[in-house]
VOGU-3710 file (C-alpha; in Angstrom, 3 decimals, decimal comma):
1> xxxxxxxxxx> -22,721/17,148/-118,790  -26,662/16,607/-118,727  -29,316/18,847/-119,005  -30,373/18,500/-115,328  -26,661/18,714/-113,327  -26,760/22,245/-115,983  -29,785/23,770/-115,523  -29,378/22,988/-110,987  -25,824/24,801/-111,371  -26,332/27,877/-113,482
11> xxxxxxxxxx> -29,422/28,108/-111,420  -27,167/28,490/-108,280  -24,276/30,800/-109,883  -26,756/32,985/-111,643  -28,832/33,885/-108,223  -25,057/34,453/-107,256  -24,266/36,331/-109,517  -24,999/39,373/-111,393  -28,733/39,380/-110,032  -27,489/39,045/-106,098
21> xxxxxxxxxx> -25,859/42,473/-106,195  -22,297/40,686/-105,411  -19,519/42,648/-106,254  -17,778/41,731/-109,642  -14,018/42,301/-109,366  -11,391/43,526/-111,989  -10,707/40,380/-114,692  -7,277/39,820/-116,011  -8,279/41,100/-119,529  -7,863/44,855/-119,383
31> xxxxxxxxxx> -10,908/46,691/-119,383  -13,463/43,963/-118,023  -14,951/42,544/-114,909  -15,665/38,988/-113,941  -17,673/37,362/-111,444  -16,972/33,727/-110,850  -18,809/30,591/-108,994  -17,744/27,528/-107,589  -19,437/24,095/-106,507  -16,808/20,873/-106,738
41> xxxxxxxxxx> -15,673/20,140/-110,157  -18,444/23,011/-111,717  -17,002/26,680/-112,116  -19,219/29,672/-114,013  -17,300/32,667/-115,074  -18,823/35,915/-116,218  -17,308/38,183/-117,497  -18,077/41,626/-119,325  -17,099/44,977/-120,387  -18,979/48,628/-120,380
51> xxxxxxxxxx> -21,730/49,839/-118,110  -24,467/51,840/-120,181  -23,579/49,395/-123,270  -21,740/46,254/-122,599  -21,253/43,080/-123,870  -19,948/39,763/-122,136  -19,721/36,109/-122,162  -20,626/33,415/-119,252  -19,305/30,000/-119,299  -19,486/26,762/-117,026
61> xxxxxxxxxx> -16,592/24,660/-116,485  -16,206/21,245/-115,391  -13,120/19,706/-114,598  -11,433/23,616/-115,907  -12,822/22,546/-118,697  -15,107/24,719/-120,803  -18,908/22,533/-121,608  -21,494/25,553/-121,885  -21,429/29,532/-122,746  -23,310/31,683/-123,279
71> xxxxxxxxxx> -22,510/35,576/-125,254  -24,710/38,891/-124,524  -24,843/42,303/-125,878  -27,309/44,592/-124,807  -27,941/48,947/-123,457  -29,796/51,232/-122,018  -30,963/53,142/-125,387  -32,219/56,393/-123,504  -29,479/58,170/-121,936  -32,206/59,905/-119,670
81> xxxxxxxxxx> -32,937/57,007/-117,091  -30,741/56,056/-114,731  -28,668/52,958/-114,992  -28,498/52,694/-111,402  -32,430/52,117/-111,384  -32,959/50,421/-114,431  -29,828/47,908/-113,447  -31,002/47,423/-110,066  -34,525/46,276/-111,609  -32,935/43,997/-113,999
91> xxxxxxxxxx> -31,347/42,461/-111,005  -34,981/41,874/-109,560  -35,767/40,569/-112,834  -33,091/38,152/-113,686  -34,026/36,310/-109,832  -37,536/34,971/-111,555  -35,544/33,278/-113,948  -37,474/29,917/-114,278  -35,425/26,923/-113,271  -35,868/24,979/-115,964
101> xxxxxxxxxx> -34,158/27,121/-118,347  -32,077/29,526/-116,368  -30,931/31,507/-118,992  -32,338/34,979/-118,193  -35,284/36,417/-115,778  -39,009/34,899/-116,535  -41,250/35,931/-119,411  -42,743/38,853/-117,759  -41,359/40,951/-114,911  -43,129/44,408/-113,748
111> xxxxxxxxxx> -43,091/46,855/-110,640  -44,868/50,182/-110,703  -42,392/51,381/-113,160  -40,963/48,936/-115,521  -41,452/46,096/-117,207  -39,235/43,237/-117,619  -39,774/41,267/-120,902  -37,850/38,140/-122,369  -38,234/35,598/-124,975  -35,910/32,973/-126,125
121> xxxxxxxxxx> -35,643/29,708/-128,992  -33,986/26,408/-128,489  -33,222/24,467/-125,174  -30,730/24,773/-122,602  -27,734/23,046/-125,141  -28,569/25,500/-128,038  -30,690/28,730/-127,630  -31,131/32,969/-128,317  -32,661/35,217/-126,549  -34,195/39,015/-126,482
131> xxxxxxxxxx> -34,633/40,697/-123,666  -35,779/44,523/-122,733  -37,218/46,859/-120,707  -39,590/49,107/-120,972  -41,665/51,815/-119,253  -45,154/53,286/-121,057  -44,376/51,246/-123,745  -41,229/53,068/-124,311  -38,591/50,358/-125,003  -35,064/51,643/-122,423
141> xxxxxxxxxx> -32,938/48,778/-122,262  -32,774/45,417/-124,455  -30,108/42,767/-124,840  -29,272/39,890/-127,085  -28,587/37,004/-126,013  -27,046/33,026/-127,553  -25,583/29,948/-126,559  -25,156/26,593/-125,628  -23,231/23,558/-125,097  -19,455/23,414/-126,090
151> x> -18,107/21,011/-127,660
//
């Protein structure tokens, strides 16, 4: 699979995904939730487990075959905000994610009470990532993030 036919799906089943709002459903491992995405031969599947912490894995098929992943771990590290909140602006965050590497949200994301903040190495075939959100300052939320192609 090239770079470009990558990039234009995940693109597509990311703003589909987790950042749309769309409801996940239960996955057939016990204890997790998947969302999947479909366009011809191309298939994304995520799917995670936990809420507050959580940790999951996203991968693109083609042909039911697997050609890309990528594996996340990440928390909301005060137990005083609300997840709702600080999941629903993570949501707003993730839709700037820049086309050409659609990974995770842009490098800076902000409202009147957050900030969004990501930084990642490599390319689209081999790559890690930090992410995290803070408010004053205060770091609330990160996650870790690597991947690439499969081979």
């Amino acid at each position: 699979m090239d770079d470009n036919k990558l990039t234009k799906f995940l693109t597509s089943a990311k703003l589909n995904g987790y950042s749309s709002g769309n409801a996940y459903y239960k996955g057939k491992i016990a204890g997790t939730m998947e969302f999947s995405f479909k366009d011809g031969k191309l298939k994304y599947a995520d799917i995670y487990s936990g809420t507050v912490s959580f940790i999951g894995q996203e991968t693109v098929f083609e042909n039911n075959i697997p050609q890309w992943g990528m594996v996340y771990y990440g928390a909301i590290l005060d137990d005083s905000y609300d997840s709702k909140e600080v999941y629903d602006f993570l949501r707003s965050a993730l839709r700037t994610m820049p086309e050409s590497l659609p990974l995770r949200g842009n490098d800076v994301f902000s409202n009147n009470k957050f900030t969004y903040k990501n930084a990642s190495e490599g390319d689209i075939g081999h790559f890690m990532g930090y992410e995290e959100i803070e408010e004053a300052d205060n770091v609330i939320y990160e996650m870790h993030y690597s991947g690439g192609y499969i081979i």
